[in-house]
Structure formats: C-alpha cells, structure tokens
N, C-alpha and C positions, 0 to 999 in steps of 0.2 A: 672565370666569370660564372656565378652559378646560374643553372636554366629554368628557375623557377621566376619566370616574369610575369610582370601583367600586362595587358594590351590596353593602349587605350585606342578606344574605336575611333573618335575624332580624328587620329592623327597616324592611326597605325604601327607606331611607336611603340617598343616592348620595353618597360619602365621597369628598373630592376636597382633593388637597394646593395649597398656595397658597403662594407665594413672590416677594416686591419687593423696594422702598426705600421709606422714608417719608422725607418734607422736613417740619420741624417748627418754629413758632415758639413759645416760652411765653409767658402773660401771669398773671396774677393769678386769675381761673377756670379755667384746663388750659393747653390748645395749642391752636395754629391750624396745621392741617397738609395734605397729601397722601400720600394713596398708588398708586405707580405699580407697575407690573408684572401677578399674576396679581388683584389688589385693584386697580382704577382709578377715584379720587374724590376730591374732598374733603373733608376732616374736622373737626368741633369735638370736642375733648375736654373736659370738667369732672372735674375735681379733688373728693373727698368733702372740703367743710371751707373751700374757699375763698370762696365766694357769702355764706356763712354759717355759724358754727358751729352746730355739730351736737352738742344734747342730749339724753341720755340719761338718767331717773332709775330709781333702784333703791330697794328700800327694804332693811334686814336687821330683821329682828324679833330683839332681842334680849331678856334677861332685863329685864322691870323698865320698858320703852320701847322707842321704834322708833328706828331710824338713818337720815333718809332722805340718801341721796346722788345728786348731779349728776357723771355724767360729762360731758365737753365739749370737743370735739375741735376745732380749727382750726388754718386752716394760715394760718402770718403768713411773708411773703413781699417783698419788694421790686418785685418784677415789676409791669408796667401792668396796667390794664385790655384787654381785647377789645376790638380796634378793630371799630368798626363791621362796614368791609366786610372780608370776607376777604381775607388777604393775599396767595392763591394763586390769586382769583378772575379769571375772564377769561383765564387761562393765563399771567397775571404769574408769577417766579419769585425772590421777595426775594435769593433766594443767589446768583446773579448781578449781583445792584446792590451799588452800595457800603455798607459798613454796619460800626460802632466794630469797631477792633480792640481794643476792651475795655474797662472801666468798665460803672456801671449802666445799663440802659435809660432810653428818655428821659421824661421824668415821673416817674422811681423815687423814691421815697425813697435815702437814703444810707443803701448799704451798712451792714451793723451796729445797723439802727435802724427801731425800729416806733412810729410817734405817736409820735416825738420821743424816744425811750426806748434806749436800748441792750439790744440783745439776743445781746451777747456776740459770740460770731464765728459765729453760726449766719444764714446770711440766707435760709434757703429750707427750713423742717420744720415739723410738725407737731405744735402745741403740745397735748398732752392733761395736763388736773386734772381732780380729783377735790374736790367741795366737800362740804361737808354744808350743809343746807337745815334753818333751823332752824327753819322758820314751819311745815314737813312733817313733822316731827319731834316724839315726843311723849314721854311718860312723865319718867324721868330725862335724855332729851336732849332735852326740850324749851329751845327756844333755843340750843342748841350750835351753835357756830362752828368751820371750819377749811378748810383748801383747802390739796393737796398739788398739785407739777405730777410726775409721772414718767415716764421713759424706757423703752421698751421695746426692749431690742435686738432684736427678729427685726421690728421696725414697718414697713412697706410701705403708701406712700400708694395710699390705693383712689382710683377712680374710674370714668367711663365717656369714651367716645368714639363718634360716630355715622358713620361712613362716608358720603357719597350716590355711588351708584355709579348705571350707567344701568340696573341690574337690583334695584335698591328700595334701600332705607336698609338698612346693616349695623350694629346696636349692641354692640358690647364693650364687657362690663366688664373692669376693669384691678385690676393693684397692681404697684406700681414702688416702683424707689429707684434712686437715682443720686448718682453724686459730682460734682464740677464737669469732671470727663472723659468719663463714659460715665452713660448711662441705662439701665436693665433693667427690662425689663416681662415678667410673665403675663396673659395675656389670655385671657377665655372668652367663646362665643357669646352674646348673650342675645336669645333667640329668640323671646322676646314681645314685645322690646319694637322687632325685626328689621320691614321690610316685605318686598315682592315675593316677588323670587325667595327671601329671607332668613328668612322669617317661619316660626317654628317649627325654625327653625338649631340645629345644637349645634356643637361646635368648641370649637379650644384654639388659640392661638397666641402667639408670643415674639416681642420685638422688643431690638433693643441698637443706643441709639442716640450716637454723638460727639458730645459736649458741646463749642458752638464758642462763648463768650464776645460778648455778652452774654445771649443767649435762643435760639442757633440749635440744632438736633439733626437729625442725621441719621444713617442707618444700616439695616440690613437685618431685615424682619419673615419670618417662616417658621410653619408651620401646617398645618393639617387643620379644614377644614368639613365637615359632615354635612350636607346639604340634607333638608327633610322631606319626605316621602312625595307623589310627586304624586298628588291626587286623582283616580280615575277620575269 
C-alpha cells in the first residue's frame, strides 16, 4: 500500500488511490485469483446465488386474502467447483502453463445444459422466479399455485471477494456482468467485514477484466481507499 495519502480533515480518513492487475480463475462459487501492483494478495471471490439459492419471502395483503410470494435467485452455471488449493498458491501462475484453447472446463457439465436439462444458449446467468407459496397463503388464495422466471435488464451479479494482503484481509463487495469477452465490475469497501490495516475501510473501486476461454480473466483494477482514523 503505498504511503503517499491525503487526509481529509472532516473525517480524519487517509484517502489513498490504488491501481494493478488481477490474474483470475472462475469456478462455480466466484474466482480464484490475484492481485498485483498497489493491492498485493491472493484472493477468493463468492458469487450471491451460487453455494446456494437465495430466498426471499414477501407477503401482499390483498382484498379478501394474503398473497405470499418466494423470490429465488440462483446462478446455474457450467463452471467446476473450487479446487481445493489455490491455484495461485506458492507463487504458481496457471497463465503461464498450458491450458484448452477452448471448450468447457474439466468436470463441466456440457455447455447448454443444467441436470441434464437444456438451458437454451445461456451457460453462465442468474436465474431469478417468482413463486407463490400456497401453504403461506390464506383467504381467497389459499392454495394458489404459479411460478414466473423474469429478466431484468439492468441485472448485475452481486457478490464479495476477500483479498489477504500482508497488511490484513481486504473484503469487497462486488456487482458485475460480463460477456464472454470482457468482465465489469463495481466494487465497494466493506469495512466490517476488512481486518488490519483494512478494518473500518471505505473505498470504491473498478475492474475490467479479458475474458480468455475456458475460465481465465485478466485485466486492470483502479480505485480509492479511505483508511479509518488511526487511533490515538
């Protein structure tokens, strides 16, 4: 982290800009990755949706009975599992070894296909419906049945990522979206859940990353961290 910051006086905060490269592998929970330059560590990312879909119930009080509804977000994907050890570990660097000039990952399911299922030409999104629950549901909808799935166009998969640097653990939350060329991400501090030097962090930062066939990304992150107040 380099020590040329500014102070802002309001807040006693030492604002300091950050700029590298990340080396990124995807699997079925996020990435497995690095970051070099004014960030230096390795990293896990987790994806919101891939471990496990994520529920949400709501209810609407309508005339006459309740409505209750399940939101339900998951990301259905081709990609492996998280190996074990990390793939950056030791000072290993996957993007120097040899590795497919294209096709699925190894273990993947086949492209286009989830549990044996077709899913159209989509292999890597974030499937979100909308149920109604009709055991939670009363009045005139009691027992009603249905389940919608829809599309949001402004959608951006959330997530987080942990950095370990030698100056504490750094966590960013994230939202991305990517084509099978480039990756884009917003990134914010999250400073509770930061240690060491990190802990109590505010910050924002971008990344855009080259999509390289079957799971590789790479490309350059930029930014602004807030360090919290040191204590007297």
């Amino acid at each position: 982290m380099p020590e040329n910051a500014t102070v802002t006086p309001e807040t006693g905060r030492r604002e300091i800009a950050v700029a590298g490269e990340i080396k990124t592998i995807a699997c079925r929970e996020g990435s497995s990755g690095i970051f070099t330059g004014d960030l230096e560590g390795l990293y896990q990312g987790y994806r919101f949706g891939s471990s496990e879909p994520d529920e949400r119930r709501e209810t609407i009080e309508a005339p006459h009975g309740t409505l209750a509804l399940v939101l339900r977000q998951q990301i259905v994907t081709p990609l492996p599992p998280r190996p074990a050890e990390h793939p950056f570990a030791g000072g290993r660097d996957p993007f120097a070894e040899p590795r497919p000039a294209g096709g699925p990952p190894p273990h993947a399911q086949k492209p286009g296909t989830e549990g044996g299922k077709p899913i159209f030409k989509r292999v890597h999104y974030m499937e979100t419906t909308v149920r109604i629950d009709p055991a939670a549901s009363d009045g005139i909808f009691a027992g009603a049945e249905g389940e919608l799935e829809f599309t949001a166009p402004q959608y951006r998969m959330p997530g987080h990522l942990v950095i370990q640097t030698d100056d504490g653990d750094l966590c960013l939350q994230f939202l991305e979206k990517g084509s099978r060329e480039t990756l884009n991400a917003d990134l914010w501090v999250d400073g509770e859940r930061s240690t060491g030097r990190y802990a109590g962090a505010e910050g924002e930062l971008t990344f855009a990353l080259k999509v390289t066939p079957p799971f590789f990304g790479e490309g350059p992150y930029e930014g602004t961290i807030r360090l919290a107040p040191t204590r007297s």
